[in-house]
N, C-alpha and C positions, 0 to 999 in steps of 0.2 A: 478870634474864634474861626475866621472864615480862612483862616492862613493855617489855622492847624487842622483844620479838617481837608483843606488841601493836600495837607504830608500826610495824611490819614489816607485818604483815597488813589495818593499813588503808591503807599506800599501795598492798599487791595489789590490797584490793578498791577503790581509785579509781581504778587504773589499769586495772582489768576496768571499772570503773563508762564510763570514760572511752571505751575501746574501743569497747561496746556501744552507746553516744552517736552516736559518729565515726559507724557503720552506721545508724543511727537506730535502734538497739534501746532498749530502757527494760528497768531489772531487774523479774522477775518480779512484774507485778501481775494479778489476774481478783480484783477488788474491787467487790461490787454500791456503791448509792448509794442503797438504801431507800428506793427510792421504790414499787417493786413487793416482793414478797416473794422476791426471789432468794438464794439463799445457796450459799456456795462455800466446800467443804472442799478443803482440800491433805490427798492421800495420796499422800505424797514428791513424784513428780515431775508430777503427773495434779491437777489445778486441776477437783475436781467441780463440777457444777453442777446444783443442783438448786433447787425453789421456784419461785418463778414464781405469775405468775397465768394460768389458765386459763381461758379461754374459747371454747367450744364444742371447737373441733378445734385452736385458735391457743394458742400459746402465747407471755407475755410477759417478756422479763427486762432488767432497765434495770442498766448496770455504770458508777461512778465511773471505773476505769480497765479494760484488757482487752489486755493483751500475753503474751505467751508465750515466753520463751527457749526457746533451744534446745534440743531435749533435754526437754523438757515436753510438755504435752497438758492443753487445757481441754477437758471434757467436758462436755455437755450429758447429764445425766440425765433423759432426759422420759421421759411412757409413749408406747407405738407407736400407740397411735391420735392422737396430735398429726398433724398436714397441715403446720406451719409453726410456726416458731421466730422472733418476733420481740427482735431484741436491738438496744439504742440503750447509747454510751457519750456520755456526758455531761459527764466530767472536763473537759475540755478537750487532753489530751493525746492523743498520736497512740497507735495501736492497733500493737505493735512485734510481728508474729508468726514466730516462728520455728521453730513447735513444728507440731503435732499440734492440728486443731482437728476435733472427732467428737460426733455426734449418734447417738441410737439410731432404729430404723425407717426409713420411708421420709421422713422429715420434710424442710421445704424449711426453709434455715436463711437469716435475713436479718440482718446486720451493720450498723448504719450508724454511721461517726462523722462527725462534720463536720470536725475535726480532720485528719482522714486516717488511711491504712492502708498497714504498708507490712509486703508479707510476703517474708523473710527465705530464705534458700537453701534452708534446710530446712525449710521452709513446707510441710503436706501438710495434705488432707482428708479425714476416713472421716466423710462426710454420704451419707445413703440418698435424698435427693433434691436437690433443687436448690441453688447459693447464691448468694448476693448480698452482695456489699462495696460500701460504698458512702459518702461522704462526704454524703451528703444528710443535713437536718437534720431531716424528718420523714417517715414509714411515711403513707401515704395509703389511709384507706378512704371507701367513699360515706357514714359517718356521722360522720368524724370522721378523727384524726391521732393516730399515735404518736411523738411528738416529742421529740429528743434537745437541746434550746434552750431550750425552754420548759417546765422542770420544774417551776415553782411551782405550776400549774393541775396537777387531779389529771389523768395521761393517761386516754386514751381506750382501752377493751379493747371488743373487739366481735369475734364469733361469724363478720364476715363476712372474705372474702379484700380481701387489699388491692388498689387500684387504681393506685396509683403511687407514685413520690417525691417529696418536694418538698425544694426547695433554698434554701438564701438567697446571700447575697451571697460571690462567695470561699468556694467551697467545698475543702475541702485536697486531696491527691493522691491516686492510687490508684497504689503503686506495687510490681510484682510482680518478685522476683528470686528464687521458688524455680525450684529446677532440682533438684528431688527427682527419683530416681530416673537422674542424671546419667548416658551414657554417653558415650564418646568413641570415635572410629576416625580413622587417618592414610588418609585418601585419594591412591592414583595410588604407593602405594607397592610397591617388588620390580618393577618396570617396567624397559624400557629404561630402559639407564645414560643416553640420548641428553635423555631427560625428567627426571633426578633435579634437584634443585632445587624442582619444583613441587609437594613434597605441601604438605596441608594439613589440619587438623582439624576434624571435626563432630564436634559437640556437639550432642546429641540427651536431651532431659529431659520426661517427664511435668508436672512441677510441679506447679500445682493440678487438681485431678481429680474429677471428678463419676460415679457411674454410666452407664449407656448409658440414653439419650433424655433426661435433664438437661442443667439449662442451667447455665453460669456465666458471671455478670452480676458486671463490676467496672464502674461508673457514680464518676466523679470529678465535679467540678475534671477535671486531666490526670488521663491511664491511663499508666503507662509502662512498662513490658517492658522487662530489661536482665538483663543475667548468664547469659547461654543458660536465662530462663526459661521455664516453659512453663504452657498453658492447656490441660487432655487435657478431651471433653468427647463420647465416644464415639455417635454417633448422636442425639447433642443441639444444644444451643445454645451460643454464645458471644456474651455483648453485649459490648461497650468501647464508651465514650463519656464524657461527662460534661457539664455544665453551667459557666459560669462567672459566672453572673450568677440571680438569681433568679427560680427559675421549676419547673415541674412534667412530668415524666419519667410517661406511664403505662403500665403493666402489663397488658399482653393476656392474654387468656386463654390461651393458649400459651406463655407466658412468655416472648415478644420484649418488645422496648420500642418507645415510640412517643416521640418527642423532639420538644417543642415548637419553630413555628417563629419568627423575629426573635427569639432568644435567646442569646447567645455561649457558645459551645459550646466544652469544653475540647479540649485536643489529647487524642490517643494516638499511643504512640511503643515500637516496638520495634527493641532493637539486641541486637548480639553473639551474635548465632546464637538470637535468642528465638522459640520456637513456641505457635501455637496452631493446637489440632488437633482435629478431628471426623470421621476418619473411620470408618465402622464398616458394617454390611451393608444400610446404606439410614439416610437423615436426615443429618441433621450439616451444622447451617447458623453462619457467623461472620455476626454482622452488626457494623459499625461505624460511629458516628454523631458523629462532632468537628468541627473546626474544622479542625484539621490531621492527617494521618495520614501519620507518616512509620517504615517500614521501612529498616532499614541491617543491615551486616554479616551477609550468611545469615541474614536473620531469615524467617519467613514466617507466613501463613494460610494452612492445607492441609483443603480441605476434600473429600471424597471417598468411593468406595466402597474397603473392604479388601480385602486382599490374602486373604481366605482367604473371600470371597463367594463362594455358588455359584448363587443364585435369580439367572437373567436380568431379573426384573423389577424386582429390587433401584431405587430412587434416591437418588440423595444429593440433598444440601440444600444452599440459593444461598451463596455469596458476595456478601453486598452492603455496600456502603461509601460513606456519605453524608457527605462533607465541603466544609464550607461555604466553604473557604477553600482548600487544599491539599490532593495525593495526594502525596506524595516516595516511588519505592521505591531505594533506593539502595544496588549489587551491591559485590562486594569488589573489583570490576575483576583484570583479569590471573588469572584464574579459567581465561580461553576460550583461553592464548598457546599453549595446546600442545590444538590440537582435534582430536578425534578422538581421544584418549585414553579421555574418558569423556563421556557427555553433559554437557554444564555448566550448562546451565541448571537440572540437578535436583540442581544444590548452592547454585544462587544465591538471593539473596532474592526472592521472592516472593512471590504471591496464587496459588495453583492448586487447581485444583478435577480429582481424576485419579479412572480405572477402573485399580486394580492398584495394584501396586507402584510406589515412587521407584527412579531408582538407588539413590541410596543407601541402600536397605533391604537392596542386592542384596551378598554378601559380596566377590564379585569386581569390584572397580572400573576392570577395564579395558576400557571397555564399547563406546567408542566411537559418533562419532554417529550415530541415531535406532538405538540397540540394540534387537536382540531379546530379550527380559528373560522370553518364555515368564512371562507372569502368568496364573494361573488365575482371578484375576477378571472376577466377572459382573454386570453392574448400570452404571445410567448413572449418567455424573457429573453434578452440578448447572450451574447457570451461575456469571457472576460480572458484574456490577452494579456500577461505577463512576459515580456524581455527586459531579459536582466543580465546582468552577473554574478549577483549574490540577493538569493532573495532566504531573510528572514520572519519568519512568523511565530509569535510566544505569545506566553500569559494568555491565552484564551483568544486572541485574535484570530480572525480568519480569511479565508478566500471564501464568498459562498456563492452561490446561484440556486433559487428555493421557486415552487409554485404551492402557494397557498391558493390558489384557486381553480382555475381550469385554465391549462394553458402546458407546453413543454417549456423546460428550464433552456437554457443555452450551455455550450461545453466551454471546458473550463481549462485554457492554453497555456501552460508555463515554460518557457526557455529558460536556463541559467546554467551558468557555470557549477554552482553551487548553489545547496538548497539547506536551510538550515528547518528546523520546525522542532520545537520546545514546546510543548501544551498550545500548540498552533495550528491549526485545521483546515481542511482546503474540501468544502462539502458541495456537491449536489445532489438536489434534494426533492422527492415529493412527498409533503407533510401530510401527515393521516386525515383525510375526507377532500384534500385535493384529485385532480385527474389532468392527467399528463404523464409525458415520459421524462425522464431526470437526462440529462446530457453527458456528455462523455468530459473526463478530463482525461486530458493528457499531457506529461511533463517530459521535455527533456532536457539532461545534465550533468555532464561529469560526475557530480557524488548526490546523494541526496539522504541527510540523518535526520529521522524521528524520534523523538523522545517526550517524557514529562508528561505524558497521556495528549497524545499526537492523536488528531482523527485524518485519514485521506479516507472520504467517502464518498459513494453515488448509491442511490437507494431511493427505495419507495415505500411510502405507506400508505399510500393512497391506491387510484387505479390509474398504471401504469407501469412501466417497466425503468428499471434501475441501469443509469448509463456505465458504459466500458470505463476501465483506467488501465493506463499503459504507461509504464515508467519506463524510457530508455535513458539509463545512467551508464556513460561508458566505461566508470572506476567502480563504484562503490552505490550500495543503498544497504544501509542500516537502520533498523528500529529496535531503539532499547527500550521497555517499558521499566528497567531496575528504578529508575525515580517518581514513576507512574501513583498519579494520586486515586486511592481505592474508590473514594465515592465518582470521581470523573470516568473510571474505567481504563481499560490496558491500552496502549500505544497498539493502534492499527492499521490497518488498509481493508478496507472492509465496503464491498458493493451486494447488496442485500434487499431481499422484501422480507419486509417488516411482517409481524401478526397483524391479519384480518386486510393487508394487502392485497391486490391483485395486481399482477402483472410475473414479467422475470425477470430473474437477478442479471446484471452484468457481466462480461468478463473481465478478467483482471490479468493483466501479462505486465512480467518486469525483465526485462533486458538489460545485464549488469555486469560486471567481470567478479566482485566480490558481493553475493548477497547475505547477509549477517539478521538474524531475527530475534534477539536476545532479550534477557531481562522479563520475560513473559511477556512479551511481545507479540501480535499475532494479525495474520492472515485471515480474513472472513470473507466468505459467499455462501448464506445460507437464505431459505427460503422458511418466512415465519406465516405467510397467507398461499394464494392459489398462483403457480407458474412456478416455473423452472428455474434450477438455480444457473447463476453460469459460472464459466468454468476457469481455473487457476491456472494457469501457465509460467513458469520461471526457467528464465535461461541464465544458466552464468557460472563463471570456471569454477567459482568456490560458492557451497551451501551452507553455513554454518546455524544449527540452532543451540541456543545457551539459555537456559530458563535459572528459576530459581529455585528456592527450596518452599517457598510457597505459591511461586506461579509458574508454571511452565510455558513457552514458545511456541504456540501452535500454527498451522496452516489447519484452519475446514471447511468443511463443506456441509452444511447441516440440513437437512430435511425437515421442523420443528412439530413436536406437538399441535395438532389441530390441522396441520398445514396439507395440503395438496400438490403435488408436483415431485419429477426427480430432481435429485442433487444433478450438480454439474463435477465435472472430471476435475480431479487436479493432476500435472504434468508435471514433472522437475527436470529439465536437460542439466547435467553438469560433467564438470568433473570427477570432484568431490564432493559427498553428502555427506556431514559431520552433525552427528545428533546428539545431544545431554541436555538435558532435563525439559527435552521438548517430545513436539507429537504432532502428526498430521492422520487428519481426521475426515472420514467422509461416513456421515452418519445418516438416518430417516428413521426420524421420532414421531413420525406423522404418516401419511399416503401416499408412498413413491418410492420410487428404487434408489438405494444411494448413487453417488458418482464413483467412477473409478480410479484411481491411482497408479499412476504410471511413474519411477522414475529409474530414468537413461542416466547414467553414471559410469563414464569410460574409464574410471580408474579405481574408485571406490566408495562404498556405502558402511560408514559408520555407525552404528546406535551404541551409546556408552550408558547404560542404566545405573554402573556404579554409584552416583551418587543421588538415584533418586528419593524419594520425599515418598513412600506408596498411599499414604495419607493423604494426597496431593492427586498423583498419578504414575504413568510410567513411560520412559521413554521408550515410544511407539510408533508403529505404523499400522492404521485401524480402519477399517472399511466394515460397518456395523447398522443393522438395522436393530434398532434399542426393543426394553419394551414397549411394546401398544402401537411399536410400528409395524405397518401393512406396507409390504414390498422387499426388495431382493438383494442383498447385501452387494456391493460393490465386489467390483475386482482387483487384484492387487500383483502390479507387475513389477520388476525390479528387472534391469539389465545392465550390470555394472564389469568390472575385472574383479574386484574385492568384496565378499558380503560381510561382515562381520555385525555380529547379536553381543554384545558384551553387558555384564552387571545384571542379567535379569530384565534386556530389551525384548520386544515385543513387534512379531510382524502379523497381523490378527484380521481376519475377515469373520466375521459373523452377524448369526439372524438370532437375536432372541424377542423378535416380532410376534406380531398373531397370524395365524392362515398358515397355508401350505409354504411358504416361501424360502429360498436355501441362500444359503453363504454363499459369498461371492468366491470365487477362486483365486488360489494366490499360485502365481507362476516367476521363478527367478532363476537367470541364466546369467552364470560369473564365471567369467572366463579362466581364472585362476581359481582362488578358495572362497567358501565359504564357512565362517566357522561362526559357533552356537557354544555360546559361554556363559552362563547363569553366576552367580553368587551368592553364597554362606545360603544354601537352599532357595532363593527365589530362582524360580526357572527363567529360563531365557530360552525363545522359541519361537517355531513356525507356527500356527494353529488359523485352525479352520472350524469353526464352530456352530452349529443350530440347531436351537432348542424347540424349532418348528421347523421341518420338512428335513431335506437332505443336506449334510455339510456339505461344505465347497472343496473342489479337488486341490493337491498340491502337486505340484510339477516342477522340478528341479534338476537343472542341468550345472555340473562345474568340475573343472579340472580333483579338485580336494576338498570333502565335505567334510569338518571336523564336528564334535560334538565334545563337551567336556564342563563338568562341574553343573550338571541337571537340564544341558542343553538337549531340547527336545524337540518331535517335529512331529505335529497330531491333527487328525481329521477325526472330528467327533458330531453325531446326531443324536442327541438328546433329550430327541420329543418321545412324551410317555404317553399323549394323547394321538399322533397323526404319526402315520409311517415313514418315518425317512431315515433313511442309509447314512452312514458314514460317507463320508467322500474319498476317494483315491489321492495316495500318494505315490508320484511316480520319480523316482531317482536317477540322475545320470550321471555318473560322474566316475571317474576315474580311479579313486582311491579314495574310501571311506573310511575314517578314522573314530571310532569313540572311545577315550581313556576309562579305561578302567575302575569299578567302582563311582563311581559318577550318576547313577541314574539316570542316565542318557539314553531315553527312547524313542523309536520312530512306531507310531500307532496310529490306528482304527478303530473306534469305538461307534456303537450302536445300542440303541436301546430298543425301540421297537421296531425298526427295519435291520437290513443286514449291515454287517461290518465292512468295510469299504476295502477294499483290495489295495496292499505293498507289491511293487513293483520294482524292483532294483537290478540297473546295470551297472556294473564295476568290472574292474580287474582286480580289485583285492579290498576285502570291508576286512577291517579286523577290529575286536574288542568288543561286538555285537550280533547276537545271536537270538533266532527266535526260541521264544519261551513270554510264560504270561508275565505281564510287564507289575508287579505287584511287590516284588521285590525292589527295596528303595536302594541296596548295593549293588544291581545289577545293571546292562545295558541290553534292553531288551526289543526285538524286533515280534509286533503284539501289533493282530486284528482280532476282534471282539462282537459280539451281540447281547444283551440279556434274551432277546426273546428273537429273534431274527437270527439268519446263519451268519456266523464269521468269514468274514471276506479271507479270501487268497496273500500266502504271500509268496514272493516269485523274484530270490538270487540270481539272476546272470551273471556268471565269471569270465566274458569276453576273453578270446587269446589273444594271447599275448606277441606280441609283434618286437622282438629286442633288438633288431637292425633300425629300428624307427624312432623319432622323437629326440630327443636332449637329454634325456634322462640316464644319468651312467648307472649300469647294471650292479648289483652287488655280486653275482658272481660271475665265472667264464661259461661260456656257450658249451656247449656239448656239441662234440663236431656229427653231423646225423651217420657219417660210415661206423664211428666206435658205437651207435647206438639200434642199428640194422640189421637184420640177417636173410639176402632169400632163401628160403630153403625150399621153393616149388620146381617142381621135376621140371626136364626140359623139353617136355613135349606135353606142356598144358596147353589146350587150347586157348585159354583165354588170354590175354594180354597186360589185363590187370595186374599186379601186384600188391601182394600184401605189404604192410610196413609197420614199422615198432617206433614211435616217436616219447623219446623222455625230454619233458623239461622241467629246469628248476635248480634244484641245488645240489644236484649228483647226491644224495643223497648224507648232506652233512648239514646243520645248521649255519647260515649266513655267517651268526658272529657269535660269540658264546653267550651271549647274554639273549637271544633269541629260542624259542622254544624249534623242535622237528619234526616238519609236518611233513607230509606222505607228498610224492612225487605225482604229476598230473601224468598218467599215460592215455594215450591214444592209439588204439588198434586199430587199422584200416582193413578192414575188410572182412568178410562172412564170420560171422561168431555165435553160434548157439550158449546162452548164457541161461543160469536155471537160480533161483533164490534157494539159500540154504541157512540153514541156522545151524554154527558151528559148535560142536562138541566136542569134551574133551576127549585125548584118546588115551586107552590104555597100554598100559607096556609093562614088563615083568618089574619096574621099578615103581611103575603106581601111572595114574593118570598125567596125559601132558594137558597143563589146560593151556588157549587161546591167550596172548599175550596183551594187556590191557594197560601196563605203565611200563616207563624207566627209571632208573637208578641210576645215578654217576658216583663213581666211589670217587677216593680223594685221587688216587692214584689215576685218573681217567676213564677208569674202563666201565664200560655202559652194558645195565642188568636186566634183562626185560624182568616184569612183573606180572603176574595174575591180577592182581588188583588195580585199579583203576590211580594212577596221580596227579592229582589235579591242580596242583598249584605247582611254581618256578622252586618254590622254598624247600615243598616236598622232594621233586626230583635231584637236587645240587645238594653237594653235603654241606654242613655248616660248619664252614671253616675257612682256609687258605683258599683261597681259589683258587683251582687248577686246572685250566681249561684240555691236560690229557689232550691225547691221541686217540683213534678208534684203527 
């Protein structure tokens, strides 16, 4: 019996043996290796340790093996005047900790194996200062090494603090999976039945743990975090890094690390809800230094001030993360399908740096988003510090920096190469009923694409002001929203005060060579409480906007319902400005004057409305005070070489506000053409619009202004209750074109103030003519009142200058002797002379398919000239009347007419053409 319960109990203990394995535990060893004077008693379950060699304040212990099951506890027995506890294992086996590892005092305790370390669910600390795990093969001091490799030479003990680590080739893992101190909660539960389906669980654990203002340093090979572990490290530090290749890690006097560079640096990697954490009443920095850093499932770095801070001057400590190769943060997706439940970004994986409390600290998870969480925390949060090469962010993950309580957030640093972001967010933030200012991000990077309902935001909803973003990408910044999920909202960049905020919006500038904003993608600075919005800035050779058929690509600037303050300016530098099925917008729905719109385009300005959705919107440029808005519609500049309005586009300033308040002005100067091209009757046009006070003026300068297929350009005042004018249109330009039949007009309207005065310089307008603009086949030049006088309109035909310019003439010069005569005696006193100047077309049409118009003369000199109204005269054959059309027969010969002809069809016969002789 007693022999088969012996084969009984050793296949328990290999199938425990076997277990422990599978985990990477090892049975119970803390085994010196006599090399130092270490010794270690078992008292049941507590692995003492005492012996050592001493030196000065350092103390030294060298172990053959060093694991801990569960349920155990290796102690350090030192005395409390020790500073640091150096320990090397040597076996060659991994370090399996599952227990309890404790030091007396405040001593800093240092582990290293080369082998690796991997600690265990139930992994905990009771060390009074600092610690360090570490796969490195040697303790580095200025006089020497304590080394876990090279045992045969006697080690080095010495009096001084170490300086670094050093590593050799392949050094093993650092792998943490305690989650001591474990808790759980089901999130989004006892809610509408309309939401059930979506809870989910946090997992929330202290793990390794340090006093407050200590640090804990896991230095690898790889770091990896899995199992909802955690790093707690209270107003202290947290390093993760590692090496993979030989080379030397040193030790500041602050206990960060400094990482050598051209060295292959290991990854670290946190999944499954794994944290590390430093928040506490000021300090508390992560730093990260690998290869690759990737975050998944709810994992995060939180670093910040507590929730039960009260000193205003409080600060936490940076965020930073240096990797040489990769950032991956990657969310649980489908987190955000039901928003507005709870915030979701303060359950997703993460990097943030916060004033106050998380949601999820908060016991009530129906929180909804940008919740009032009423945090009594005081103190500012730190930054966060991104260098990378490729840094990705999806599924709901983010970068953030938040004050829920009183306190300014920290700014928000990215480097890289390349920037990828898939429904991946990079926010700072002041949440409604905090107070503080939000901090600036700023990224720099060769490319940088947004998509999948991408947030880049700074903003407030609180009291304070909404920090700067500045993207300088030296290739490319793209944001698609075409994949964009409708309840999460459109892919943006968006710096903002929120409703019932107080403070001002940010500015927003992107420095780029290709900037793309597609897929209903959009640009936001709007002001939803009291302050100012700020203002949009974009530099870059190409503009491209691309919406769709049910969202369009905006840039705005918004003034909101309810709200107090002006918009802020948006600016566009480019080359190219190419617009479909987008719109930039600077609007005031609320009390303030819109922003103004400016954009500098040295080659050309696009709007293509062909294909838009009017259902939807149109593609536009809009500077508008709405209804119910109080204040002054913005202004609208354009300075390009090309304007072109195609499909029914829109360049639109207007006030349909309350009060006296007018349109803003639109002014555009194109160094070549500008041309205005509607389609199948949607107009395409200049307009200046208000339904309260005076329209805004238009001002237009360009070599060729064309008009064609309803393209139109109109200053209209439309208030029936307060007196406002039309606004002026002033034109300059060289040669004005509007095709025929087209309804193509430039106008004036008023309703109860006067009609707004046309002004036009040219050297030749053809195809449009004043008369009242009410005819829908004509092209009409039309200022108007109902009840006010009709403004002025005012042709200048400039002379013409034919030795000037590039422009080949279509006919020969008139040489001025065949077109001069003196005939003043030779004995006038005066010295003057008269002269006779013809020019034009000698009196033939240019080409035959051109209509003949009267010769420009010019008389120089004294001429008594009297109005007459010409009658016909009689003669013994009947009266001659006044000649009023022509005739061309087939044979060529041209018939004046009495009757007026007014069309090309009337005067040419119909038939052969025969262009004749005269």
């Amino acid at each position: 019996m007693i022999k088969g319960f012996s084969s009984v109990l050793q296949i328990f203990l290999y199938i425990l043996g076997s277990l422990f394995l599978s985990r990477g535990y090892a049975i119970a060893q803390v085994t010196p290796d006599g090399t130092v004077n270490t010794q270690v008693t078992q008292n049941g379950n507590v692995a003492e340790i005492t012996g050592g060699e001493t030196r000065g304040n350092n103390l030294f212990h060298s172990f053959n093996d060093f694991s801990i099951p569960t349920g155990n506890e290796a102690a350090f027995n030192n005395a409390n005047d020790v500073s640091n506890i150096f320990s090397r294992v040597t076996g060659g086996n991994i370090s399996n900790i599952d227990g309890l590892i404790s030091a007396n005092g405040s001593a800093n305790l240092f582990l290293i194996n080369p082998a690796g370390i991997i600690f265990g669910e139930n992994a905990s600390l009771d060390v009074g200062g600092s610690f360090y795990a570490s796969s490195a093969s040697n303790i580095l001091f200025e006089d020497g090494e304590f080394s876990a490799t090279d045992i045969n030479n006697p080690p080095l003990l010495t009096v001084n603090a170490p300086i670094g680590l050093g590593f050799r080739a392949a050094p093993g893992d650092i792998i943490n999976r305690s989650n001591f101190g474990l808790t759980s909660r089901v999130i989004n539960q006892n809610l509408n039945p309309a939401f059930t389906g979506t809870e989910f669980t946090i997992l929330e654990s202290v793990g390794l743990t340090v006093d407050t203002n200590q640090t804990i340093a896991l230095i690898g090979g790889d770091v990896i975090l899995e199992d909802a572990a955690g790093i707690t490290a209270p107003g202290g530090k947290v390093e993760l890094g590692g090496l993979t290749q030989a080379g030397e890690v040193l030790i500041n006097d602050n206990g960060s690390l400094t990482f050598p560079e051209g060295i292959s640096r290991g990854d670290v990697t946190l999944t499954q809800q794994s944290r590390v954490k430093t928040t506490a009443d000021g300090g508390g920095s992560i730093n990260v230094n690998a290869r690759r850093l990737e975050l998944s499932g709810l994992s995060e770095l939180y670093a910040g001030i507590a929730e039960d801070t009260t000193s205003p001057n409080a600060q936490a400590g940076d965020i930073t993360i240096n990797a040489t190769d990769s950032v991956k943060l990657i969310g649980s997706g489908g987190i955000e399908n039901n928003p507005g439940i709870f915030e979701a970004y303060d359950y997703e994986t993460a990097i943030r740096n916060m004033v106050g409390l998380q949601a999820n600290d908060v016991n009530n998870p129906n929180l909804g988003r940008n919740p009032k969480l009423n945090s009594t925390a005081k103190g500012n949060s730190g930054g966060i510090t991104i260098n990378t090469n490729l840094l990705q962010i999806s599924d709901r993950a983010s970068v953030v920096a938040k004050t829920y309580g009183e306190g300014n957030t920290g700014n928000l640093a990215i480097t890289a190469n390349e920037i990828q972001l898939s429904g991946g967010d990079i926010l700072n933030q002041v949440v409604e009923g905090a107070i503080g200012n939000a901090g600036d991000i700023n990224i720099q990077a060769n490319s940088l694409s947004a998509g999948d309902s991408t947030f880049i935001i700074s903003n407030t909803y609180g009291k304070g002001n909404a920090g700067n973003i500045t993207i300088n990408a030296s290739k490319k910044v793209i944001l698609n929203g075409i994949n964009d999920n409708q309840d999460t909202g459109s892919t943006q960049i968006n710096t903002q005060v929120g409703y019932g905020a107080e403070g001002n919006g940010g500015n927003l500038e992107i420095n780029t060579n290709n900037f793309s904003l597609l897929g209903g993608s959009s640009i936001v600075a709007d002001i939803g409480g009291k302050g100012d919005g700020g203002n949009v800035v974009i530099n870059a050779q190409q503009i491209t906007f691309q919406g769709t058929n049910e969202k369009y690509s905006q840039i705005y600037n918004t003034v909101e319902n309810t709200s107090q303050g002006n918009g802020g300016d948006i600016t566009l530098n480019t080359q190219r400005l190419n617009m479909s099925q987008g719109s930039i917008y600077s609007f005031t729905r609320g009390t303030g004057d819109a922003g103004d719109i400016t954009l500098n385009a040295s080659q050309e300005v696009l709007l293509d409305g062909s294909n838009d959705n009017v259902d939807v919107d149109k593609t536009q440029i809009n500077a508008e005070v709405t209804e119910n808005g109080e204040g002054n519609g913005g202004k609208i500049e354009i300075n390009t070489g090309n304007l072109s309005l195609l499909g029914g586009s829109l360049i639109l300033a207007k006030n349909s506000g309350t009060g006296a308040a007018r349109a803003g002005d639109i002014a555009i100067n194109a160094q070549e053409r500008i041309n205005i091209e509607g389609i199948n009757g949607r107009d395409a046009g200049i307009y200046t619009n208000s339904n309260n006070g005076d329209g805004g003026n238009i001002n237009i300068t360009s070599n060729v202004l064309s008009l064609s297929d309803t393209g139109n350009i109109s200053a209209t005042a439309n208030s029936q209750d307060i007196l406002g004018s039309g606004g002026n249109i002033d034109i300059n330009s060289q040669y004005i074109v509007a095709f025929r039949d087209g309804d193509n007009d430039i106008t004036t309207k008023a309703f109860n103030g006067n009609g707004g005065n046309i002004n036009i310089t040219t050297e030749s307008i053809l195809g449009i003519e004043e008369r009242p603009d009410d005819n829908p086949t004509t092209n009409d030049l039309s200022t108007s009142s109902n009840l006010g006088i009709d403004g002025e309109i005012s042709v200048l035909t400039t002379d013409v200058k034919p030795t000037e310019g590039t422009i080949e003439l279509p006919i020969n010069l008139i040489e001025r002797a065949e077109t001069t005569e003196q005939a003043c005696q030779a004995n006038r006193e005066t010295t003057a002379k008269n002269s006779l100047v013809v020019r034009g077309k000698g009196g033939i049409p240019v080409s035959p398919d051109q209509p003949l118009t009267p010769q420009n003369l010019i008389i120089n000199g004294e001429i008594n000239t009297a109005s007459a109204i010409a009658e016909p005269i009689n003669t013994s054959i009947g009266k001659i009347q006044i000649a009023r059309g022509i005739k061309v027969r087939e044979n060529g010969q041209v018939i004046l007419t009495a009757y007026p002809t007014e069309g090309i069809r009337e005067r040419l016969p119909q038939g052969k053409t025969n262009c004749g002789q005269i």
